[in-house]
VOMAR-871524 format. One record per residue: residue number from 1; y negated, z, x negated of N, C-alpha, C in turn; residue in three letters. Coordinates in steps of 0.2 Angstrom, whole numbers, plus 5000, padded with zeros to 4 digits. Each point is the difference from the previous one (the first is absolute). Layout:
# VOMAR-871524
- pos  nyy  nzz  nxx  cayy  cazz  caxx  cyy  czz  cxx  code
- NUM  Y  Z  X  Y  Z  X  Y  Z  X  ALA
...
# end
This chain:
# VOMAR-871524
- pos  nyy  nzz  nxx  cayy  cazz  caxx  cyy  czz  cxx  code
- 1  5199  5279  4899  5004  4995  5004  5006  4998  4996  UNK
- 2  5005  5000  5005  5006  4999  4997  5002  4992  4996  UNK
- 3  5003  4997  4995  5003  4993  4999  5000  4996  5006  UNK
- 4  5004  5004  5005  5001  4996  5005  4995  4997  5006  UNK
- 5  4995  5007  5002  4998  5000  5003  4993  4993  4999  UNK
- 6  4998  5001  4993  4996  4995  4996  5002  4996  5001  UNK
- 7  5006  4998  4999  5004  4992  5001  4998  4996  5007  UNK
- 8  5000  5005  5006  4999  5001  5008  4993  4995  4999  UNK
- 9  4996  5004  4996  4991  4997  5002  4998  4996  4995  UNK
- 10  4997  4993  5002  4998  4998  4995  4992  5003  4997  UNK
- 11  4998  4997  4994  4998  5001  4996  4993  4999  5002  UNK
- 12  4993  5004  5001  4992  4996  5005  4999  4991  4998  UNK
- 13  5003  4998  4995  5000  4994  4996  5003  4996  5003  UNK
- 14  5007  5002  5002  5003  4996  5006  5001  5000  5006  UNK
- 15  4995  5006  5003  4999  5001  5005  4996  4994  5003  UNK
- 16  4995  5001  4995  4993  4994  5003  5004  4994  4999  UNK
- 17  5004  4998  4995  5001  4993  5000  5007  4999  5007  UNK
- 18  5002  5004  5004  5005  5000  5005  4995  4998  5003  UNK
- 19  4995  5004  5002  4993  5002  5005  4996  4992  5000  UNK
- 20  5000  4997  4993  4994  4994  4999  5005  4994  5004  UNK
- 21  4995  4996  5005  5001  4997  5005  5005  4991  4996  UNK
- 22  5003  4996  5001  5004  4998  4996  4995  4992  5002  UNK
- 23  4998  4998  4996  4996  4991  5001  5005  4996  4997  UNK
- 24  5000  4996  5007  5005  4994  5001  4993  4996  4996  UNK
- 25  5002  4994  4995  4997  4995  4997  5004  4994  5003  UNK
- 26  4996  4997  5002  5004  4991  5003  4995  4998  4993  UNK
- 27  5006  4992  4998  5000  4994  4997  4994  4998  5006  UNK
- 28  4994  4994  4997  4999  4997  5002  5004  4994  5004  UNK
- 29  5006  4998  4996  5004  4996  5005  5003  5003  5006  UNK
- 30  5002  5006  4999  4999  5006  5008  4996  4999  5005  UNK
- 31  4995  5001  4996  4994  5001  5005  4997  4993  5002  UNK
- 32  5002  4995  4997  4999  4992  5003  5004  5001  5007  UNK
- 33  5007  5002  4996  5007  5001  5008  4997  4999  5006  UNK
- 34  4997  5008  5000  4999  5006  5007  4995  4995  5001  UNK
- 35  4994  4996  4995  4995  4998  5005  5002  4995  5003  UNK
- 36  5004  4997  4998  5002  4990  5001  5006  5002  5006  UNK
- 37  4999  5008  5002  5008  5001  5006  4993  5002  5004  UNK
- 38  4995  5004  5000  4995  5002  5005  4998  4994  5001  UNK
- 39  4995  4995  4997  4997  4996  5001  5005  4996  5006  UNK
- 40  5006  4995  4997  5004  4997  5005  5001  5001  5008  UNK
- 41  4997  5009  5001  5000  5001  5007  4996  4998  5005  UNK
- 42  4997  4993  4996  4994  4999  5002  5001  4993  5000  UNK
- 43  5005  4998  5000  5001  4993  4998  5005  4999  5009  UNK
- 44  4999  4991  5001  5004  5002  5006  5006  4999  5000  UNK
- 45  5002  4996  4993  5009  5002  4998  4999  4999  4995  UNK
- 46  5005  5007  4998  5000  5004  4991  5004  4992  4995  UNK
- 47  5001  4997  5003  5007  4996  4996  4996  4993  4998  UNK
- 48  4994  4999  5008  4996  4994  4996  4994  5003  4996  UNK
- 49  4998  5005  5001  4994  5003  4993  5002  5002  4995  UNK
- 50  5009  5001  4999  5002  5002  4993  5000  4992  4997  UNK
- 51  5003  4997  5004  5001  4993  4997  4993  4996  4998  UNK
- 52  4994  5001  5007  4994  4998  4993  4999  5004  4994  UNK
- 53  5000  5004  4999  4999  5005  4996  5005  4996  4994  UNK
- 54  5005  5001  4999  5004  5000  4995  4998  4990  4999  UNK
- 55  4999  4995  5005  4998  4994  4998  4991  4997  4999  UNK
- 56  4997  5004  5002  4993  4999  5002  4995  5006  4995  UNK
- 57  5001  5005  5000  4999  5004  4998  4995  5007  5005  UNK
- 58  5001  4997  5007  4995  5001  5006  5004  5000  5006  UNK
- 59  4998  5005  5003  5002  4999  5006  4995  5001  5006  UNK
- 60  5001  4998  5006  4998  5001  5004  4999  5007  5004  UNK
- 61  4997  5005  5000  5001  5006  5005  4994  5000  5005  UNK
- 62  5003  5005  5005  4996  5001  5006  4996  5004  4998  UNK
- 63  4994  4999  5003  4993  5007  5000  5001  5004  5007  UNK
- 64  4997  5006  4998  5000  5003  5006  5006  5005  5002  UNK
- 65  5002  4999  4997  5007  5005  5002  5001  5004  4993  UNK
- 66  5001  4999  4998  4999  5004  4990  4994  5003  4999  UNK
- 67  4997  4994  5000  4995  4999  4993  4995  4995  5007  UNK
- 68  4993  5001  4996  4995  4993  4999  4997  5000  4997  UNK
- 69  4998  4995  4998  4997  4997  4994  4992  4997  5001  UNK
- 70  4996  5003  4997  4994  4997  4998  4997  4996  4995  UNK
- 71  4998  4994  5005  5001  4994  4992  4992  5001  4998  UNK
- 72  5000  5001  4994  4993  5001  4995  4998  4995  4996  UNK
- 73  4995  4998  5002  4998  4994  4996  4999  5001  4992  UNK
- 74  5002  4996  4997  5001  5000  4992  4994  5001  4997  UNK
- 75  4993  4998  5001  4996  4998  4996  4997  5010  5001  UNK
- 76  5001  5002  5005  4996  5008  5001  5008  5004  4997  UNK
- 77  5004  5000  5000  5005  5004  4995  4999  4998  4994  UNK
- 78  4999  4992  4997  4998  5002  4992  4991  5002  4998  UNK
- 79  4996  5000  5007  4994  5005  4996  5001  5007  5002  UNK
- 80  5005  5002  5002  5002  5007  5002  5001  5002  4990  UNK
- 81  5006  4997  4999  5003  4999  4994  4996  5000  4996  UNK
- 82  4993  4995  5000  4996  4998  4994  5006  4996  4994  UNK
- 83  5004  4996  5004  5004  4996  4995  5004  4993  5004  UNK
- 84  5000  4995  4998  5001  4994  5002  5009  5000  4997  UNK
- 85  5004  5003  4996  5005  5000  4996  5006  5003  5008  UNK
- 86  5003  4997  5000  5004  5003  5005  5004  5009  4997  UNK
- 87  5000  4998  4994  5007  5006  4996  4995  5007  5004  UNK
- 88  4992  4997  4996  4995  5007  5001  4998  5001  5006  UNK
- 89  5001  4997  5003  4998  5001  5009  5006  5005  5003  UNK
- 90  5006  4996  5000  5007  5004  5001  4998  5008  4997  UNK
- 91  4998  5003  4993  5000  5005  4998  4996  5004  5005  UNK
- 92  4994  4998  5001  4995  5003  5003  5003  5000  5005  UNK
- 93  5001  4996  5006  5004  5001  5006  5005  5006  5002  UNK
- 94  5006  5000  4993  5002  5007  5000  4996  5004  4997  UNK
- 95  4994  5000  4998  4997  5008  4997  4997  5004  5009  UNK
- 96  4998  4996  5002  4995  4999  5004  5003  5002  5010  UNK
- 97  5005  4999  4999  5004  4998  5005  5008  5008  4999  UNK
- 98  4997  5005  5000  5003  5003  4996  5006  5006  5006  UNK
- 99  5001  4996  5006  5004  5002  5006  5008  4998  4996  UNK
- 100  4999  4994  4997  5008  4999  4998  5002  4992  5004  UNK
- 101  4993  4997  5005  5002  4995  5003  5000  4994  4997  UNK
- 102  5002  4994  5005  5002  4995  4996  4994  4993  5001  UNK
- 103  4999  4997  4995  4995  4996  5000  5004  4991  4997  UNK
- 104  5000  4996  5004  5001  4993  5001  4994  4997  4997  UNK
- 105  5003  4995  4996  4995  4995  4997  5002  4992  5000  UNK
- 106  4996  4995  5004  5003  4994  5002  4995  4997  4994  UNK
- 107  5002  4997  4996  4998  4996  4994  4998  4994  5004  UNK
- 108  5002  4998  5003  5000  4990  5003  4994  5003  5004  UNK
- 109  4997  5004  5003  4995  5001  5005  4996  5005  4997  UNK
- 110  5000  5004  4994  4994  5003  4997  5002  5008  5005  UNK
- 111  5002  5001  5003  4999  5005  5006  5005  5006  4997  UNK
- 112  5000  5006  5003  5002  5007  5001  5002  5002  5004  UNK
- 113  5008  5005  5001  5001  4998  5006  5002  5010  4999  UNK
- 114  4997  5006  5003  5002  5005  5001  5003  5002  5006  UNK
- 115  5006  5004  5000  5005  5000  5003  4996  5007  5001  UNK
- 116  5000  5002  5008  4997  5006  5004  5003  5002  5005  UNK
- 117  5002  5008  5002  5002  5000  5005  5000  4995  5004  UNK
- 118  5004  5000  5007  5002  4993  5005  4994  5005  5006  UNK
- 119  4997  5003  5000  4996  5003  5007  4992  4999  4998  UNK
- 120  4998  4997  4992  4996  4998  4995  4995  4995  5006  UNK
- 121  5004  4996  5003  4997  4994  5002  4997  5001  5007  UNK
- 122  5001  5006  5004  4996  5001  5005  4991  5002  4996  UNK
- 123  5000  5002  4995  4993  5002  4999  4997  4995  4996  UNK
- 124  5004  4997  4997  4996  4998  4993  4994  4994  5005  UNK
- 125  4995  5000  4996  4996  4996  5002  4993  5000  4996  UNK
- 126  5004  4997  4993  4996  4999  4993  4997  4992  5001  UNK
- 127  4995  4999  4998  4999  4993  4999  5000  4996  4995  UNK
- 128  5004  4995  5000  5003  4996  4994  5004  5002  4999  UNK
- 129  5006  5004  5003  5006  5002  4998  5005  4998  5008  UNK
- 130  5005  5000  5000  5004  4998  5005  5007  5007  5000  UNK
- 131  5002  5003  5006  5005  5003  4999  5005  4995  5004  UNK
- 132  5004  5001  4997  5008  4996  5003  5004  5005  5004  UNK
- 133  5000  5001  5005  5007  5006  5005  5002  4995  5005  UNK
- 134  5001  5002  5005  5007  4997  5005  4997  4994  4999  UNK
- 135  5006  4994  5000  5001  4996  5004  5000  4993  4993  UNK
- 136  4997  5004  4994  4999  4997  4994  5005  4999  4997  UNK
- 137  5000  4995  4993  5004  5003  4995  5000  4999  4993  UNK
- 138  5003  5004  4995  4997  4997  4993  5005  4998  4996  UNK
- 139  4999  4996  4994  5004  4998  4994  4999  5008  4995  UNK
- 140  5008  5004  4999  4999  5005  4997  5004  5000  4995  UNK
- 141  4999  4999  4992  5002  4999  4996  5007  5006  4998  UNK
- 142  5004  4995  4997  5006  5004  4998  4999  5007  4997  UNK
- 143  5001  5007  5002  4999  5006  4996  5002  4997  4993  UNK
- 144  4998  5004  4995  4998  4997  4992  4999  4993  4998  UNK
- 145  4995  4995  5004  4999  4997  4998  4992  5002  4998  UNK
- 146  4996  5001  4993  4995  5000  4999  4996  4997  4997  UNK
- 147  5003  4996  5001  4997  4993  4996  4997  4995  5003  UNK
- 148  4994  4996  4999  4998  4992  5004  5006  4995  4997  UNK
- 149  5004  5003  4996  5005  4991  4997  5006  5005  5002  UNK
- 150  5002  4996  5003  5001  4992  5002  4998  4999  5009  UNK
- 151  4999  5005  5002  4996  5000  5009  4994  5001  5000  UNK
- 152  4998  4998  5004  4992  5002  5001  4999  5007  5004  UNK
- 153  5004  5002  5004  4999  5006  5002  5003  5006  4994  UNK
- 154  4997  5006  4999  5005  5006  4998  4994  5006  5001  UNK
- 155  5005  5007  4996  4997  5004  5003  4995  5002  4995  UNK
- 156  4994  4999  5001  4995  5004  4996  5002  5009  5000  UNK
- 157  5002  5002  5004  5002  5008  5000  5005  5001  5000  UNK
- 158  5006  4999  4999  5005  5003  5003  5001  5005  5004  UNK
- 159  5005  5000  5005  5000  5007  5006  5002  5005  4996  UNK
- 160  4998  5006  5001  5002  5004  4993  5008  5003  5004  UNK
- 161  5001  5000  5005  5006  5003  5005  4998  4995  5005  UNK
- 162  5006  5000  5004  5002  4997  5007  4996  5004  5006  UNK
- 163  4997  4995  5003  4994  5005  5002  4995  5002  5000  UNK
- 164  4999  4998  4993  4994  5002  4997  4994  4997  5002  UNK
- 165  4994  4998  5003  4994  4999  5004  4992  5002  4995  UNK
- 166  4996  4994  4999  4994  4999  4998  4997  5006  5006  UNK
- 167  4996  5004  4996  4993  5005  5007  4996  4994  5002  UNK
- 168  4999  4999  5007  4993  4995  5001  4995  5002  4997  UNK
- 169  4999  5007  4999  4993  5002  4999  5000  4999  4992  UNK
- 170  5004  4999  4997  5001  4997  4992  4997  4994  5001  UNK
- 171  5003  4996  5003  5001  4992  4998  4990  4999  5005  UNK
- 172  4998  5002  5004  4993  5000  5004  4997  5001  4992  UNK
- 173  5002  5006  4995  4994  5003  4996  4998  4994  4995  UNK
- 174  5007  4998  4997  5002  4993  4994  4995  4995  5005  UNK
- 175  5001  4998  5007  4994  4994  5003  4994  5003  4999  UNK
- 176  4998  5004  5000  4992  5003  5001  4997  4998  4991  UNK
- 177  5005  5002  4996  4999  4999  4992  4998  4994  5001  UNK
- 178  5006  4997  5002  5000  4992  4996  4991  4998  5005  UNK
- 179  5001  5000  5006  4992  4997  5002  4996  5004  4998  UNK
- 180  4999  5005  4996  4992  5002  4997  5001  4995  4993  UNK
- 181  5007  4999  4997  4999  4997  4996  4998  4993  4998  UNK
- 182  5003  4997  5005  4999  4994  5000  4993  4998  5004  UNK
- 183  4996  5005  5002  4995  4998  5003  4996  5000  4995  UNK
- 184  4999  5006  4998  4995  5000  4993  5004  4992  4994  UNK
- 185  5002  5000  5000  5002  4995  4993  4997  4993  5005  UNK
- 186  5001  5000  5008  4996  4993  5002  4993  5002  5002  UNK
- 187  4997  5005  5000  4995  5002  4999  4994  4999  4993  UNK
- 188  5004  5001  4996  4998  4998  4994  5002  4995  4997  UNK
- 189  5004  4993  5002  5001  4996  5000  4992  4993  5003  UNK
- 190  5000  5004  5005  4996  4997  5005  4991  5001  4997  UNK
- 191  4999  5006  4996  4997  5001  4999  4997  4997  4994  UNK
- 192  5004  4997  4997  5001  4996  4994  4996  4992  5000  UNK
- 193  5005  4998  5007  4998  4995  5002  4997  4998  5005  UNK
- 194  4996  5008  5001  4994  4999  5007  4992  4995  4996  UNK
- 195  4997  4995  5006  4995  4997  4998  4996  5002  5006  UNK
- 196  4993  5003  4994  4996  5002  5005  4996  4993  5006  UNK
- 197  4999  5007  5006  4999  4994  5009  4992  4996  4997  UNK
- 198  5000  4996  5004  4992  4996  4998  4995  5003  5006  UNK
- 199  4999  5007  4997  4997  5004  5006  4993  4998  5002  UNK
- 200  4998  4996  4996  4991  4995  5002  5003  4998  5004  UNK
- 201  5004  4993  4999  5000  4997  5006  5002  5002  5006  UNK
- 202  5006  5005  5000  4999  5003  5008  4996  5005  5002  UNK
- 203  4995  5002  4996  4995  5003  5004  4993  4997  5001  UNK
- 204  5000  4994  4999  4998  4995  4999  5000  4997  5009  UNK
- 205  5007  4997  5000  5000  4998  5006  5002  5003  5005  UNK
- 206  5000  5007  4999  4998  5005  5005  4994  5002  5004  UNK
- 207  4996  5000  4994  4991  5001  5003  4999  4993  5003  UNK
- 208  5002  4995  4998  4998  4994  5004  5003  4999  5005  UNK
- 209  5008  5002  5002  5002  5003  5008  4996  5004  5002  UNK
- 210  4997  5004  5000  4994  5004  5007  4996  4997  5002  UNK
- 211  5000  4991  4997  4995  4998  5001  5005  4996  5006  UNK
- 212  5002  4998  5005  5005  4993  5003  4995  4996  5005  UNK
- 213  4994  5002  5001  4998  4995  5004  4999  4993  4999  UNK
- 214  5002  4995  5004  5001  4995  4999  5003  4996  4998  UNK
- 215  5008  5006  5000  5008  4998  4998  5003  4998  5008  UNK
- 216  5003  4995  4999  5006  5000  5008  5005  5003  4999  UNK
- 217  5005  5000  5003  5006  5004  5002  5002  4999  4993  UNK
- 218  5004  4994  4999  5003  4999  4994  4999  5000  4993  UNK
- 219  4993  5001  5000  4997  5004  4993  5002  5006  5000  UNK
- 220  4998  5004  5007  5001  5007  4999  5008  5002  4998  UNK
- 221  5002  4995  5004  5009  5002  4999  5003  4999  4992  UNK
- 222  4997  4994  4996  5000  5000  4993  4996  5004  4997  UNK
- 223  4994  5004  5003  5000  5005  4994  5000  5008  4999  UNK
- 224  5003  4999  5006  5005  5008  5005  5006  4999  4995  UNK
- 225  5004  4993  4999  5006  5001  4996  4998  5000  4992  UNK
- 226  4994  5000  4999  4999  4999  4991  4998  5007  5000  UNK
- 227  4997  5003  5004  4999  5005  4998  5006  5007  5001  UNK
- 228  5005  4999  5006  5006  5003  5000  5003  5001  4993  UNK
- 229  5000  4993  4998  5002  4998  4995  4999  5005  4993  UNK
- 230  4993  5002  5000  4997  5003  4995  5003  5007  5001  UNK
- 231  4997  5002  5006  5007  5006  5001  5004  5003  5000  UNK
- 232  5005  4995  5000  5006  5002  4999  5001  5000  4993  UNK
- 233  4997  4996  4995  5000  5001  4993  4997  5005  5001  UNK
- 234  4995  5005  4999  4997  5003  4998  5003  5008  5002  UNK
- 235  5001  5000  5006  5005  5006  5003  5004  5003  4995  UNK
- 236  5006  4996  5000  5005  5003  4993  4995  5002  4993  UNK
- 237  4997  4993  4998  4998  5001  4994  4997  5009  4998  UNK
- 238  4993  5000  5006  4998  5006  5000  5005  5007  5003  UNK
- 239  5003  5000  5002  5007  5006  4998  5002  5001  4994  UNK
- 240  5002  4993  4997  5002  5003  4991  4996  5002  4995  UNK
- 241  4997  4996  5002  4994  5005  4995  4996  5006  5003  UNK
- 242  5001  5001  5003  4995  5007  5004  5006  5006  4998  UNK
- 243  5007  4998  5002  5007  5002  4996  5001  5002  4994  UNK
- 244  4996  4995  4994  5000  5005  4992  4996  5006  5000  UNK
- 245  4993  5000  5005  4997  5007  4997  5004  5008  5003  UNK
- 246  4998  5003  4997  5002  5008  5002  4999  4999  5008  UNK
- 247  5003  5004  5003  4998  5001  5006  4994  5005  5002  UNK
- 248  4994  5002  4997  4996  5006  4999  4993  4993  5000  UNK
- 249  5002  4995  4998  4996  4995  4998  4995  4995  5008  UNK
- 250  4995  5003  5000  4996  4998  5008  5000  4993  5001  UNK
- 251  5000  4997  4994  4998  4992  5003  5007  4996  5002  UNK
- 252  5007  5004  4995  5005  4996  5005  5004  5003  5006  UNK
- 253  4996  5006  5003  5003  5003  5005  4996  4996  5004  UNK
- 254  4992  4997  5000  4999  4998  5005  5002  4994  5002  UNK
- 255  5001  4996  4994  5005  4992  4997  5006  5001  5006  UNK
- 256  5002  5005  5000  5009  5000  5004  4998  4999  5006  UNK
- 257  4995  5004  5002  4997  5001  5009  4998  4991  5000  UNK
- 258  4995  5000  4995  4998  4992  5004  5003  4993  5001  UNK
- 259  5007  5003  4994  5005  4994  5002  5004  5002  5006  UNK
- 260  5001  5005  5000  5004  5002  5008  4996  4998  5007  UNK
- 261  4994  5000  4999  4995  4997  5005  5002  4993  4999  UNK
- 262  4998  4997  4996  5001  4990  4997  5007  5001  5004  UNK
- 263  5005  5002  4997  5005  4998  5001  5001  5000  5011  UNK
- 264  4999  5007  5002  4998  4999  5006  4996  4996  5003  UNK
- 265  4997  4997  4996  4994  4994  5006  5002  4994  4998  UNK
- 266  5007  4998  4995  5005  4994  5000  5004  5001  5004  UNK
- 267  5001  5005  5007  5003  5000  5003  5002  4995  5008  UNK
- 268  5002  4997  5006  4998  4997  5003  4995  4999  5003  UNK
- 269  4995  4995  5000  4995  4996  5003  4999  5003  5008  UNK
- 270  4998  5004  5003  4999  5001  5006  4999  4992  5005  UNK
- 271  5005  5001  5005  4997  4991  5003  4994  5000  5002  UNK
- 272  4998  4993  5000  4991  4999  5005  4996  5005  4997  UNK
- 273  5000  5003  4991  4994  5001  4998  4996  4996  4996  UNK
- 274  4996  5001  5000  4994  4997  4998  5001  4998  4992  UNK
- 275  5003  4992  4999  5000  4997  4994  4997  5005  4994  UNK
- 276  4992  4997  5002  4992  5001  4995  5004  5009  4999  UNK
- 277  5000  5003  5004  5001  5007  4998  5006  5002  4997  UNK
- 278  5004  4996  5002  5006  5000  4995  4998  4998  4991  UNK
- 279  4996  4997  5000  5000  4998  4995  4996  5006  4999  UNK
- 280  4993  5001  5000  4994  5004  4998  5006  5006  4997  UNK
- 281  5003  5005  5005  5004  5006  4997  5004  5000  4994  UNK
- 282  5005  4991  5001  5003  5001  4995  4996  4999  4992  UNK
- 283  4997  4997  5002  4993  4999  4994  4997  5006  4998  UNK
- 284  5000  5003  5004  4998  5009  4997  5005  5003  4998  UNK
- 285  5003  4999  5002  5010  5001  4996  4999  4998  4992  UNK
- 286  5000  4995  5000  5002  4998  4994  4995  4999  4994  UNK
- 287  4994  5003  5003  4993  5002  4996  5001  5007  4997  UNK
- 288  5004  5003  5002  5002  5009  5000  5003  5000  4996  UNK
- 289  5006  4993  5001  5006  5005  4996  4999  4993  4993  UNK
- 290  4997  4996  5002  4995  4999  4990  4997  5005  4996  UNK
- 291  4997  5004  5005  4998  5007  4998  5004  5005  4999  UNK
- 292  5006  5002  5003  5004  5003  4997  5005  5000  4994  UNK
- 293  4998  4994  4999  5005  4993  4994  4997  5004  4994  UNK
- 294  4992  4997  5002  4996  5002  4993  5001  5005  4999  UNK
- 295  4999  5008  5003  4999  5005  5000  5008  5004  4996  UNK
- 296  5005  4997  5000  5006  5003  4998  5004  4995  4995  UNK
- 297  4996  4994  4998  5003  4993  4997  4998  5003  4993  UNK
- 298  4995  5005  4999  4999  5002  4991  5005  5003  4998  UNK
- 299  5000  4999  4994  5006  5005  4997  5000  5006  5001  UNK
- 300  5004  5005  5002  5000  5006  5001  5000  5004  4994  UNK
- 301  4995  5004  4998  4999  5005  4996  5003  5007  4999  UNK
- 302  5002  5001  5005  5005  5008  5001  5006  5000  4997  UNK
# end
């Protein structure tokens, strides 16, 4: 091959780097730009939300039309986190959260605020979360503001690009963590400071209700409520404990049934039924589920 012709063709080395795709790098303050010009489109004039912004640190924007926001109660994103420290919850959030979306943190109100698509708000129907779309609006912190000082709001995430949107089905997974988490830590809080029922005495004055003859109305009516009463303690009680064993374990599968009946026969009072028999049933209600009590109240061995 001729000098020249060589000259003509580059070299397979420069070939590839001709061929290798060329990546634009934005400045973080770039990338604040494009989002603090995308976000504004959301605002109902660009000139009064620059101006909180630059004096407040916060602006006003519309939900629904961009973006919506799902507010997350604080106490189940720091047991999602397993950290109480804002710097480490923010970490996780980004680890966790790995769409690129952006995550608000209102300091003064403990809450989280996940920016979601804006068509978010026709499904979502979490409990104990709220989504924000039409007709709402929220305080949205200055792009590169990520800090709690000197505002209460900023952004735990930053949007990673203009645009850039939380998955629901991310920010659903972080709720689902944080409530096993925080359920076991007050489960075993409770646990702690559970004091065992005085199950003599309500079974006690249970066998002595089968007995009502001789009662009036308003004995009956007082001891139809002391023993609702017993009841309704004891329902829950027996679920938690019937709860610690395996599930393979026969005496707290029976424990579940017999509170689900208890629980059913707390249900409303048929009108114009018989006092004395209201009482006797509930009274063998709550003879049962003493028995249930005992039956699943030992420590579990498995």
């Amino acid at each position: 091959m001729s000098e020249i012709e060589a000259a003509g063709h580059p070299r397979d080395d420069e070939a590839a780097d001709v061929a290798r795709p060329r990546m634009t790098v934005h400045t973080r303050g770039e990338t604040d730009a494009a989002v603090a010009s995308w976000l504004l489109c959301a605002a109902d004039e660009r000139t009064v939300a620059r101006k909180e912004w630059d004096e407040q640190g916060l602006a006003l924007l519309r939900c629904g039309s961009l973006f919506a926001a799902i507010r997350l109660p604080g106490e189940l994103v720091r047991a999602a986190a397993g950290s109480d420290t804002p710097t480490e919850v923010d970490a996780y959030l980004a680890r966790v959260l790995p769409s690129g979306g952006a995550v608000i943190a209102d300091g003064h109100a403990a809450r989280y605020y996940a920016l979601v698509p804006a068509s978010t708000g026709r499904w979502w129907h979490v409990p104990g979360t709220v989504c924000l779309g039409a007709g709402t609006y929220l305080g949205v912190p200055r792009p590169g503001v990520e800090s709690s000082d000197p505002v209460y709001s900023y952004w735990s995430v930053p949007m990673s690009s203009a645009g850039a949107l939380c998955s629901p089905t991310e920010v659903q997974a972080v709720l689902r963590l944080g409530r096993e988490r925080l359920g076991a830590e007050q489960r075993e809080v409770a646990a702690r400071q559970r004091v065992p029922l005085d199950i003599q005495t309500m079974r006690s004055v249970a066998e002595r209700a089968c007995d009502v003859e001789g009662l009036d109305d308003e004995g009956l009516e007082q001891l139809l409520a002391r023993l609702r009463a017993y009841a309704e303690v004891l329902v829950p009680e027996v679920r938690y404990l019937a709860g610690r064993w395996p599930a393979d374990y026969l005496p707290a599968t029976v424990a579940f049934v017999g509170a689900e009946e208890g629980e059913r026969r707390l249900g409303p009072r048929a009108s114009g039924g018989s006092r004395s028999r209201a009482v006797r049933k509930t009274a063998m209600s709550v003879m049962a589920l003493c028995g249930h009590y005992e039956n699943v109240a030992q420590p579990s061995v498995y």
